[in-house]
mmCIF file of the C-alpha atoms, coordinates in Angstrom:
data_MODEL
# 
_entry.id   MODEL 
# 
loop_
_atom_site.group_PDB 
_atom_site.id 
_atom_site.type_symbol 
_atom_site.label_atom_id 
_atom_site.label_alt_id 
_atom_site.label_comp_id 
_atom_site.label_asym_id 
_atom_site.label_entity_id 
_atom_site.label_seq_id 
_atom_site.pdbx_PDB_ins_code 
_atom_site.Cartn_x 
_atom_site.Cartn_y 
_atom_site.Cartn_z 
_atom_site.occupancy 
_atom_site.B_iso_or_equiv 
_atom_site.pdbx_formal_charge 
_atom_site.auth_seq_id 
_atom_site.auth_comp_id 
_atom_site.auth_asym_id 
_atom_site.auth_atom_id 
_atom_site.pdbx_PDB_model_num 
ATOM 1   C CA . UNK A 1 1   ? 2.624  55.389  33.639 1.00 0.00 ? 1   UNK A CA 1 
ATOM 2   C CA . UNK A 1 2   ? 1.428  52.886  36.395 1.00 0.00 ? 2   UNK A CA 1 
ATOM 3   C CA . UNK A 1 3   ? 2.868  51.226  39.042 1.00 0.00 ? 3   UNK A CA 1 
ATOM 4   C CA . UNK A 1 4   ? 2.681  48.170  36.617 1.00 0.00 ? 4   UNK A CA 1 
ATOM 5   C CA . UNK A 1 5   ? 4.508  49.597  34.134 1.00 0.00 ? 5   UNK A CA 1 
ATOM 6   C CA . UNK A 1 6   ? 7.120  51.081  36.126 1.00 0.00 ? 6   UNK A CA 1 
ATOM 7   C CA . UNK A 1 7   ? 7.694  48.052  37.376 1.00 0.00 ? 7   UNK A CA 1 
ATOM 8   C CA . UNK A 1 8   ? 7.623  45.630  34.476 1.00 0.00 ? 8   UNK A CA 1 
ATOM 9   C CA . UNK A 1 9   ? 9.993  48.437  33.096 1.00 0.00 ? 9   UNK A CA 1 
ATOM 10  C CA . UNK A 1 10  ? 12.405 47.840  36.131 1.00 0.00 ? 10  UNK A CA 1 
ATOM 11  C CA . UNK A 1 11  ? 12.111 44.065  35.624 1.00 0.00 ? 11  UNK A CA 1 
ATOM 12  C CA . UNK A 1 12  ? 13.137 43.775  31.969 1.00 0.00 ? 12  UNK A CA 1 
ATOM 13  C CA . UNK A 1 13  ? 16.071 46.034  32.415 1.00 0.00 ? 13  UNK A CA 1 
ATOM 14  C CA . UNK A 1 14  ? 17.500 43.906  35.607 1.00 0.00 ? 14  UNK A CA 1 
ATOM 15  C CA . UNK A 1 15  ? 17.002 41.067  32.960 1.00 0.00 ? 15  UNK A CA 1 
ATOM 16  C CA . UNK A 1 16  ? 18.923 43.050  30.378 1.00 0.00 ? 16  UNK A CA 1 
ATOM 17  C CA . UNK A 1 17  ? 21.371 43.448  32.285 1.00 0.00 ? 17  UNK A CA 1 
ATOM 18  C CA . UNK A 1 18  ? 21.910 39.723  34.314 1.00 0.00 ? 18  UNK A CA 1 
ATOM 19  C CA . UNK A 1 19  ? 24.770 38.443  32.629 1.00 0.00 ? 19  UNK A CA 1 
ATOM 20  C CA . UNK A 1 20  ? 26.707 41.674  31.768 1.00 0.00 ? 20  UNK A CA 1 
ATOM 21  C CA . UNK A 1 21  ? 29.319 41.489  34.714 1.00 0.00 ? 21  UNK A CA 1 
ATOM 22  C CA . UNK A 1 22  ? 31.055 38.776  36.528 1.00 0.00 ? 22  UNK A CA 1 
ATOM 23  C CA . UNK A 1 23  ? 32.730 38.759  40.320 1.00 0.00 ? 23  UNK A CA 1 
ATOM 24  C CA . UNK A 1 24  ? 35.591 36.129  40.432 1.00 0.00 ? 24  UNK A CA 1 
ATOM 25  C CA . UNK A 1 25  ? 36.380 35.688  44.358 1.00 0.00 ? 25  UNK A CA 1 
ATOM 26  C CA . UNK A 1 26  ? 40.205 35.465  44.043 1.00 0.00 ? 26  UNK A CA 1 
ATOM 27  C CA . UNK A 1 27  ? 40.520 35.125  48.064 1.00 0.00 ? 27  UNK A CA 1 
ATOM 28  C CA . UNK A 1 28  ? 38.206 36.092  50.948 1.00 0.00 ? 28  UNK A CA 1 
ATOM 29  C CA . UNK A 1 29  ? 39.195 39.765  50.270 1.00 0.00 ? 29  UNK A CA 1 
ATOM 30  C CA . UNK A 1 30  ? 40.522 39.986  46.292 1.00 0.00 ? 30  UNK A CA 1 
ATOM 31  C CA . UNK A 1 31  ? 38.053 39.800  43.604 1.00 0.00 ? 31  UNK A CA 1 
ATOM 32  C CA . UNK A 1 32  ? 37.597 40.992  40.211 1.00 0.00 ? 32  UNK A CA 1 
ATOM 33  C CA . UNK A 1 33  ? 35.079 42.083  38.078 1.00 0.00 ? 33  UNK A CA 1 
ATOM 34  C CA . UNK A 1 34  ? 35.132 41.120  34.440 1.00 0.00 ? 34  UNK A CA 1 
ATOM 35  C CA . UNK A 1 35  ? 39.008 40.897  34.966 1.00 0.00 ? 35  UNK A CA 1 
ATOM 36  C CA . UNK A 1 36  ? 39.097 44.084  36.545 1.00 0.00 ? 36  UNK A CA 1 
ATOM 37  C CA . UNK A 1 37  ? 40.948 44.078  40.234 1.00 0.00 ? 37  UNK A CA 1 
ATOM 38  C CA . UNK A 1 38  ? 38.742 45.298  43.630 1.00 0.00 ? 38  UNK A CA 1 
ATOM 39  C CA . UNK A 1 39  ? 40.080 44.621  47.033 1.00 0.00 ? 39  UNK A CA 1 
ATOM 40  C CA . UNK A 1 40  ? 36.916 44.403  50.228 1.00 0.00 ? 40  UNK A CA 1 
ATOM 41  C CA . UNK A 1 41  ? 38.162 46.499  52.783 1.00 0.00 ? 41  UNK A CA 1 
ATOM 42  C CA . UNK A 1 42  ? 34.860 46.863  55.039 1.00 0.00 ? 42  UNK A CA 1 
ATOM 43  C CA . UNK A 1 43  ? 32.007 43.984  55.385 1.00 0.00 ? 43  UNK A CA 1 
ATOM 44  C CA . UNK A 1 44  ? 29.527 45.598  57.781 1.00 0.00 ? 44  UNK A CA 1 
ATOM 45  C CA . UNK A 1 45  ? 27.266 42.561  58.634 1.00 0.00 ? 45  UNK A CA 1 
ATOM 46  C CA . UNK A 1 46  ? 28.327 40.311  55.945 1.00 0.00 ? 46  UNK A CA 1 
ATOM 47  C CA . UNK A 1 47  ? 26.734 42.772  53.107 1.00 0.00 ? 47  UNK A CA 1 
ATOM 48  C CA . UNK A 1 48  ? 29.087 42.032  50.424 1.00 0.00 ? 48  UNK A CA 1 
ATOM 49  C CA . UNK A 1 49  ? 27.361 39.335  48.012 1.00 0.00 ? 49  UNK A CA 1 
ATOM 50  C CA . UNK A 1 50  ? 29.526 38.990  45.037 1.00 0.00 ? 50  UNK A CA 1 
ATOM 51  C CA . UNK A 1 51  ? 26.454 38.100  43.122 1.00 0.00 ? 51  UNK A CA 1 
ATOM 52  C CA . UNK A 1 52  ? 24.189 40.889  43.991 1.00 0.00 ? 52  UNK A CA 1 
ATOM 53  C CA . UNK A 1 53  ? 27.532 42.932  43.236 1.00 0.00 ? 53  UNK A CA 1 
ATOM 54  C CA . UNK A 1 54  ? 27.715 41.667  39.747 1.00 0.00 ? 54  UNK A CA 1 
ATOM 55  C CA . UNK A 1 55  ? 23.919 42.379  39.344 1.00 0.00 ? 55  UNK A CA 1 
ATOM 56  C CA . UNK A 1 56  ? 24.179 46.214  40.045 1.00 0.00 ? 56  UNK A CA 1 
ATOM 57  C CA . UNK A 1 57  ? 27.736 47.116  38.984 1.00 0.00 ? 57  UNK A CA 1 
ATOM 58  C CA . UNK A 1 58  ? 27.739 49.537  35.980 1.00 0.00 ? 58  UNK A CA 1 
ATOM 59  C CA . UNK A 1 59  ? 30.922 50.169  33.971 1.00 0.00 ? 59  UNK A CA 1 
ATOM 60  C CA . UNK A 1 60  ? 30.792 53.933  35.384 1.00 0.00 ? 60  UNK A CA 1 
ATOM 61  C CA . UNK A 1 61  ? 32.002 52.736  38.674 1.00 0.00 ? 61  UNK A CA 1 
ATOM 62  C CA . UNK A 1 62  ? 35.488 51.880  37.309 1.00 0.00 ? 62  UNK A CA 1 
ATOM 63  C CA . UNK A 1 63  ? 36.322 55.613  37.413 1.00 0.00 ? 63  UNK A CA 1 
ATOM 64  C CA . UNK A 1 64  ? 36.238 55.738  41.306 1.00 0.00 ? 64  UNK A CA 1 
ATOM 65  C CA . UNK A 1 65  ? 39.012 54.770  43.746 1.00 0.00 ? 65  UNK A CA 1 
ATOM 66  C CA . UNK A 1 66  ? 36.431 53.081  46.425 1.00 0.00 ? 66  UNK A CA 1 
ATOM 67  C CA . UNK A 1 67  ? 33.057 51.423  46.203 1.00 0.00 ? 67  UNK A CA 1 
ATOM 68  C CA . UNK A 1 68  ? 30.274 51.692  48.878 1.00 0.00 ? 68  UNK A CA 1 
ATOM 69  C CA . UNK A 1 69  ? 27.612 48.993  48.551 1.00 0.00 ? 69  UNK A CA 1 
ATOM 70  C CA . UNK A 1 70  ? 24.587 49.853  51.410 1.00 0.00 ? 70  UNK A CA 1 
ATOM 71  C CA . UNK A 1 71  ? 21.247 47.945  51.874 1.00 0.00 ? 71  UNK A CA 1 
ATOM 72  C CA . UNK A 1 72  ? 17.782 48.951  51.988 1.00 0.00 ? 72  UNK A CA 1 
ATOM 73  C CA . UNK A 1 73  ? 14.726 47.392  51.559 1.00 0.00 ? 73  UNK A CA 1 
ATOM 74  C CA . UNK A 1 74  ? 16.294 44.230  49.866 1.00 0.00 ? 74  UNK A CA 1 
ATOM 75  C CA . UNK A 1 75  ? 17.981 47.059  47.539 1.00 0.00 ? 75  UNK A CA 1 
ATOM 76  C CA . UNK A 1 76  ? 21.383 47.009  46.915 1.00 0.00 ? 76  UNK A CA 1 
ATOM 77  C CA . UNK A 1 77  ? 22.912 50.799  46.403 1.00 0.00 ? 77  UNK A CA 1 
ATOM 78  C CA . UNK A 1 78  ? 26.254 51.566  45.158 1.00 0.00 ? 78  UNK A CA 1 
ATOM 79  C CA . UNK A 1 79  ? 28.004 54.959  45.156 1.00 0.00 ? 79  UNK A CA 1 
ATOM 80  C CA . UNK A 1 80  ? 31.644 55.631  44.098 1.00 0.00 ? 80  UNK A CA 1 
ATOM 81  C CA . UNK A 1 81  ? 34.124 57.989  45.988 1.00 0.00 ? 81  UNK A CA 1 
ATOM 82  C CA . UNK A 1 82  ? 37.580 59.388  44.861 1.00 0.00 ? 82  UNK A CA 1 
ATOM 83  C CA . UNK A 1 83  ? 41.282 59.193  46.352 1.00 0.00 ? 83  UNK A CA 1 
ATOM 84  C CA . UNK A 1 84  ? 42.755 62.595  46.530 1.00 0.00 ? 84  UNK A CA 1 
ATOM 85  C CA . UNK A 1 85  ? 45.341 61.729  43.815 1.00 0.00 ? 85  UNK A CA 1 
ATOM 86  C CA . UNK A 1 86  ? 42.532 60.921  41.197 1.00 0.00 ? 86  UNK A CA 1 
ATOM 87  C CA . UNK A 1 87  ? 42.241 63.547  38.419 1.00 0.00 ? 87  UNK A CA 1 
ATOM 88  C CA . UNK A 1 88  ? 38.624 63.848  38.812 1.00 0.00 ? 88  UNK A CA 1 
ATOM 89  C CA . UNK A 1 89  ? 38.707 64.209  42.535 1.00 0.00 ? 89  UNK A CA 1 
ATOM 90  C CA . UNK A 1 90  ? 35.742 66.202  43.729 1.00 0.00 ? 90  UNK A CA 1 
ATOM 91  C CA . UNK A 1 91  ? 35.685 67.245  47.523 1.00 0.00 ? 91  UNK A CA 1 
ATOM 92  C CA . UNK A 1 92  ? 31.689 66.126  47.905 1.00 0.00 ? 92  UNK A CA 1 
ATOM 93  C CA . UNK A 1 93  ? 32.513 62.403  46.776 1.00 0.00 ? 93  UNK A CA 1 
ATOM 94  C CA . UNK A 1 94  ? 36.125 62.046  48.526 1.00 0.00 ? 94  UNK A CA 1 
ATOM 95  C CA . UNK A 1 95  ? 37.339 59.404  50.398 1.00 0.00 ? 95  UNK A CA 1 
ATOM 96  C CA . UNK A 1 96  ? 36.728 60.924  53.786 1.00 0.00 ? 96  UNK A CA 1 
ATOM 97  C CA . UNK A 1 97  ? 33.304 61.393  53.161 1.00 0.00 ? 97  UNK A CA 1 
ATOM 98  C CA . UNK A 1 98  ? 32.297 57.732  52.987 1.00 0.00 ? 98  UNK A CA 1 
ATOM 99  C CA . UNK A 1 99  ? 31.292 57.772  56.888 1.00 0.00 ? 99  UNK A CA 1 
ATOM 100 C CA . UNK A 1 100 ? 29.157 60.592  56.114 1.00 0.00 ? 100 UNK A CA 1 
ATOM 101 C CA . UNK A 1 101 ? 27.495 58.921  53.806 1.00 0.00 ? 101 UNK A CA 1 
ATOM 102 C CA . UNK A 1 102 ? 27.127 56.371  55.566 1.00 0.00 ? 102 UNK A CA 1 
ATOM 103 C CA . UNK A 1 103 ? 26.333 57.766  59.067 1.00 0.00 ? 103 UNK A CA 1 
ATOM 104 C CA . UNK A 1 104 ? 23.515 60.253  56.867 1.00 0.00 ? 104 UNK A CA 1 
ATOM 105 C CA . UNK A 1 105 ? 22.276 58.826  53.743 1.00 0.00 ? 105 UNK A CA 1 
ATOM 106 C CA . UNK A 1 106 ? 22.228 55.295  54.215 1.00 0.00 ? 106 UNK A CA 1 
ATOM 107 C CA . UNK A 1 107 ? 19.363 53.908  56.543 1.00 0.00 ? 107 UNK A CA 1 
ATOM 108 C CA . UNK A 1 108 ? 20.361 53.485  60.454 1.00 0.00 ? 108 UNK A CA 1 
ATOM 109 C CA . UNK A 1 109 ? 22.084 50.366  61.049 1.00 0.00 ? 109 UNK A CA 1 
ATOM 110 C CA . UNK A 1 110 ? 21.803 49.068  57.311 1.00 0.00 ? 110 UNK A CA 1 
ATOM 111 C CA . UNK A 1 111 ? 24.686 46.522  56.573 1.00 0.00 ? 111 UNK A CA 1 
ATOM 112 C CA . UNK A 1 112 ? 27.256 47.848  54.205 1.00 0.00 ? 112 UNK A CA 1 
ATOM 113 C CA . UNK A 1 113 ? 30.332 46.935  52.552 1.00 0.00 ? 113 UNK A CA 1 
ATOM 114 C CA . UNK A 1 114 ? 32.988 49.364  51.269 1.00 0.00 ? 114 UNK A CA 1 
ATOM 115 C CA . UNK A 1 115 ? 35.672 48.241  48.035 1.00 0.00 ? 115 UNK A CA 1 
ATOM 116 C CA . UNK A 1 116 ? 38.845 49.354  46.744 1.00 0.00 ? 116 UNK A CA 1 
ATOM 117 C CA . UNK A 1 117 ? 39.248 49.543  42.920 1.00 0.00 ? 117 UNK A CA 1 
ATOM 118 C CA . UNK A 1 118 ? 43.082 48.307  42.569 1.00 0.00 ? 118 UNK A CA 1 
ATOM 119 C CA . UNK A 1 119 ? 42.903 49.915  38.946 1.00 0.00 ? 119 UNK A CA 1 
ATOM 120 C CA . UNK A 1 120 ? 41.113 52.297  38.508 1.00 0.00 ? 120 UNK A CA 1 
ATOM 121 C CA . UNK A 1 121 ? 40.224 53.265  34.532 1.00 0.00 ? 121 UNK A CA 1 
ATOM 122 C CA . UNK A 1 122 ? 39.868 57.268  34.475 1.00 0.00 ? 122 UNK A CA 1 
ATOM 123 C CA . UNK A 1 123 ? 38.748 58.496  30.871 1.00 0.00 ? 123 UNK A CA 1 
ATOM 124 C CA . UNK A 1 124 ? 41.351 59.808  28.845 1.00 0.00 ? 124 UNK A CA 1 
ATOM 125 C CA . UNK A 1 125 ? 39.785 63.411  28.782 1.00 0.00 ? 125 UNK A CA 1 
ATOM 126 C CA . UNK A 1 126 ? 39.580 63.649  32.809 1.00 0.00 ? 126 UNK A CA 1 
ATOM 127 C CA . UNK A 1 127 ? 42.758 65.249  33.543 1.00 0.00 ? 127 UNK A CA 1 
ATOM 128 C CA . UNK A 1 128 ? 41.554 68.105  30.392 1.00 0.00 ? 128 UNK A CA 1 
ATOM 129 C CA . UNK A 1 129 ? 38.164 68.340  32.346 1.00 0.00 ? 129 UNK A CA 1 
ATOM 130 C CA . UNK A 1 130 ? 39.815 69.162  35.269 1.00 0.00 ? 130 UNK A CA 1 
ATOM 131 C CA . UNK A 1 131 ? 41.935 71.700  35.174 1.00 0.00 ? 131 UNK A CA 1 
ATOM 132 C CA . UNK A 1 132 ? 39.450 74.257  34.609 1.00 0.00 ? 132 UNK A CA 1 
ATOM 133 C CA . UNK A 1 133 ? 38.798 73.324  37.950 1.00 0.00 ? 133 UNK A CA 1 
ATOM 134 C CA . UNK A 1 134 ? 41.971 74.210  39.177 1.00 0.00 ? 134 UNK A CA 1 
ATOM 135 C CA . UNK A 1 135 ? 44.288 76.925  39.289 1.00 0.00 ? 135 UNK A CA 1 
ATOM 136 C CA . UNK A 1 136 ? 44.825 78.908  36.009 1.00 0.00 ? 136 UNK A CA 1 
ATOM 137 C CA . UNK A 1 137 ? 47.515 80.677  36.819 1.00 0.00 ? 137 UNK A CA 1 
ATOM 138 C CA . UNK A 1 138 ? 49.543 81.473  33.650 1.00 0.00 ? 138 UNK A CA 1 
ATOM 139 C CA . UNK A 1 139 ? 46.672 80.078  31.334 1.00 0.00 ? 139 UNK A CA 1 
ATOM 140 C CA . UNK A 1 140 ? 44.216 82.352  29.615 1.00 0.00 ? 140 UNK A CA 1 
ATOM 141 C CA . UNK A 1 141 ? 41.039 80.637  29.894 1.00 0.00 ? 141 UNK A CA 1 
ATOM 142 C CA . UNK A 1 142 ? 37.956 80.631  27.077 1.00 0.00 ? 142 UNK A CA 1 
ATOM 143 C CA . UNK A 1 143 ? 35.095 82.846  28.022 1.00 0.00 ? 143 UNK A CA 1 
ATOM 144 C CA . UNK A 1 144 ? 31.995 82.926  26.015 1.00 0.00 ? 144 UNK A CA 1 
ATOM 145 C CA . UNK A 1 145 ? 31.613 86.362  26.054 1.00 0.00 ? 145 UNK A CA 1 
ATOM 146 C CA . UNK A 1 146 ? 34.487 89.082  25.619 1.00 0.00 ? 146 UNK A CA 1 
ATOM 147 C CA . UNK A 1 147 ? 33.756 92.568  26.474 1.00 0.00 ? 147 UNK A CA 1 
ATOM 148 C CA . UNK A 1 148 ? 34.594 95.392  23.857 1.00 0.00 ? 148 UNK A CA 1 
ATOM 149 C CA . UNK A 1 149 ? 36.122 98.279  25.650 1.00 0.00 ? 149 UNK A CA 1 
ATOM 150 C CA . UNK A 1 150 ? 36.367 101.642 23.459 1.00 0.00 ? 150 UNK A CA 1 
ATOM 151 C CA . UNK A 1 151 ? 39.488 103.315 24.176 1.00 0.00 ? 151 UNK A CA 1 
ATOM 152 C CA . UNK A 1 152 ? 38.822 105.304 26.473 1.00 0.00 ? 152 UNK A CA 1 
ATOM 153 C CA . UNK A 1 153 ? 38.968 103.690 30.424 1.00 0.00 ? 153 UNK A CA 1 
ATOM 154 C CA . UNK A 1 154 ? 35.787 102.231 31.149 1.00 0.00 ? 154 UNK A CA 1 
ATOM 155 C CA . UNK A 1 155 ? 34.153 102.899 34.319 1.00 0.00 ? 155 UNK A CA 1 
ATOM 156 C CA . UNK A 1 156 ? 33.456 99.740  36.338 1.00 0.00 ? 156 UNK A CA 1 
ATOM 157 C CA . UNK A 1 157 ? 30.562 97.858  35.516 1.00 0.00 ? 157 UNK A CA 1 
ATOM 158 C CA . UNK A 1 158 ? 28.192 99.229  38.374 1.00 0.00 ? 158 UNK A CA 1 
ATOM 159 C CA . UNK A 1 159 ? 28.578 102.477 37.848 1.00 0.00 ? 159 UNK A CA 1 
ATOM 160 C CA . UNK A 1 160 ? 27.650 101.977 33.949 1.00 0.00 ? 160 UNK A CA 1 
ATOM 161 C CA . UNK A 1 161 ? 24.279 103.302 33.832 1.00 0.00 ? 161 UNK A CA 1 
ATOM 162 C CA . UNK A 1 162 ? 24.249 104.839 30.318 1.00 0.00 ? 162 UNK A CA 1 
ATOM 163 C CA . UNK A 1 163 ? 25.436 101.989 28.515 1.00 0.00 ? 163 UNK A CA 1 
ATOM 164 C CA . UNK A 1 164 ? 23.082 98.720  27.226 1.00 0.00 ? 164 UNK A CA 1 
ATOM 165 C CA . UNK A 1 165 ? 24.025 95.044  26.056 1.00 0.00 ? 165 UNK A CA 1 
ATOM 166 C CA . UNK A 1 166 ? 23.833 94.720  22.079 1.00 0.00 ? 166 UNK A CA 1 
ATOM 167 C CA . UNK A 1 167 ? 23.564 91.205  19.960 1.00 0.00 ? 167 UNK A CA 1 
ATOM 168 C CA . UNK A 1 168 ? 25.765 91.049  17.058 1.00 0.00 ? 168 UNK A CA 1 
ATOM 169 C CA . UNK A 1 169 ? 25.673 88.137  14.731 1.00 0.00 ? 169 UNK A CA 1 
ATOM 170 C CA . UNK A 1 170 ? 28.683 87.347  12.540 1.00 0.00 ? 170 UNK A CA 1 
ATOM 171 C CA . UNK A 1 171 ? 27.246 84.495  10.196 1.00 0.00 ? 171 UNK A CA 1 
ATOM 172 C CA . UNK A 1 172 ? 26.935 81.678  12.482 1.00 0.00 ? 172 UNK A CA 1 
ATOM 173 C CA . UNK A 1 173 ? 28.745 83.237  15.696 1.00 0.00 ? 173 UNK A CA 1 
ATOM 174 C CA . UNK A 1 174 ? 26.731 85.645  17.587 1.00 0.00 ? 174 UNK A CA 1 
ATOM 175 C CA . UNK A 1 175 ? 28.734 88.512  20.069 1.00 0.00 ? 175 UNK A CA 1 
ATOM 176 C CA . UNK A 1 176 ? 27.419 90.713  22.419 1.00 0.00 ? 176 UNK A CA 1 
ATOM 177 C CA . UNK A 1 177 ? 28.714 94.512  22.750 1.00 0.00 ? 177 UNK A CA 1 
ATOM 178 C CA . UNK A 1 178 ? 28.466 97.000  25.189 1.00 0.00 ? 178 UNK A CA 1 
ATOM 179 C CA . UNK A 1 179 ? 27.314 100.295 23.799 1.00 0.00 ? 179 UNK A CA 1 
ATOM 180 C CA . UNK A 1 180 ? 26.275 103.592 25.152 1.00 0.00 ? 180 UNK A CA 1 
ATOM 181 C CA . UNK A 1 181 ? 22.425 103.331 25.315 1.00 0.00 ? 181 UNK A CA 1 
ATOM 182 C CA . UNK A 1 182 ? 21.298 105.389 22.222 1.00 0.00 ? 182 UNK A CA 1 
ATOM 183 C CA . UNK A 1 183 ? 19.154 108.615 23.249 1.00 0.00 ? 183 UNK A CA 1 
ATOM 184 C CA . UNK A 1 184 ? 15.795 108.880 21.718 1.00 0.00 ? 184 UNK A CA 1 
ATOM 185 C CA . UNK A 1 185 ? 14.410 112.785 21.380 1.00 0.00 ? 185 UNK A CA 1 
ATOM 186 C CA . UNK A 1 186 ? 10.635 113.289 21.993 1.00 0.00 ? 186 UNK A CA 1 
ATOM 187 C CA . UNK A 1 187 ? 8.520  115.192 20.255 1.00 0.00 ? 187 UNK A CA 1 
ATOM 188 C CA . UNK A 1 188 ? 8.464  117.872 22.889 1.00 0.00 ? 188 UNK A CA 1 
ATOM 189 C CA . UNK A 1 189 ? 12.049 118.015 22.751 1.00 0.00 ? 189 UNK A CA 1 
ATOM 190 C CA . UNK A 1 190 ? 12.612 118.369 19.163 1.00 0.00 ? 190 UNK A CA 1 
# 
């Protein structure tokens, strides 16, 4: 692809998607989007444009506790950050990182805004997703492969030299086993 192309490409999907969402200024700091509730908190240099806003938001945003809008090049960027109560909180993209991001990724001086989602819409399956993330005490958690020990103790796994790593398939399932390696005589030997 060309330059062209790339950008007749951009084009028709900022076309495709004019129209989609819809900022209602409620007050100078309460707004919603498609009848969804954000409060402005920070408006570094007047960067908030409700319009621009509407142009860019995507429906994956919702999931995020705050909002930070920067500009570049006559770009608007937005990138979502979590509360600490949010199911899917990661560390990386917590709330306390949005100076960070600022102060590093965002170009030096640029004027940003920063937004509160009032209600925020995690998916139904987060707080499942998650918890393999956190402690497991008292769960037994799935692991793809299960280790077959013979009745005898096992030594532990470094000092298994004479043993190799078989594939098993059981109709559609497939298992591996841990075997002791099979010894092959020579001719000399035999």
């Amino acid at each position: 692809m060309n330059r062209s192309e790339i950008q007749n490409n951009i084009d028709q999907r900022t076309e495709e998607r004019k129209g989609v969402y819809h900022v209602t200024m409620q007050d100078e700091e309460h707004f919603l989007v498609n009848r969804h509730h954000y409060q402005l908190v920070d408006n570094y240099r007047n960067a908030f444009d409700p319009e621009k806003l509407a142009d860019r938001f995507s429906s994956i945003l919702a999931k995020f506790d705050y909002i930070v809008g920067d500009w570049g090049y006559d770009q608007l960027r937005l990138r979502g950050f979590y509360d600490e109560s949010n199911p899917l909180y990661q560390a990386d993209r917590g709330v306390d990182t949005i100076q960070e991001y600022i102060d590093e990724e965002c170009n030096f001086g640029c004027a940003y805004f920063v937004i509160q989602n009032l209600d925020v819409h995690v998916p139904k399956n987060a707080h499942k997703n998650n918890r393999r993330h956190k402690s497991s005490r008292g769960r037994r958690r799935h692991h793809p492969f299960h280790e077959r020990r013979e009745k005898l103790s096992q030594p532990p796994v470094k000092q298994r030299h004479g043993q190799e790593v078989t594939s098993v398939s059981h109709g559609h399932k497939r298992n591996f086993v841990l075997r002791k390696k099979r010894t092959t005589k020579t001719k000399d030997e035999s």
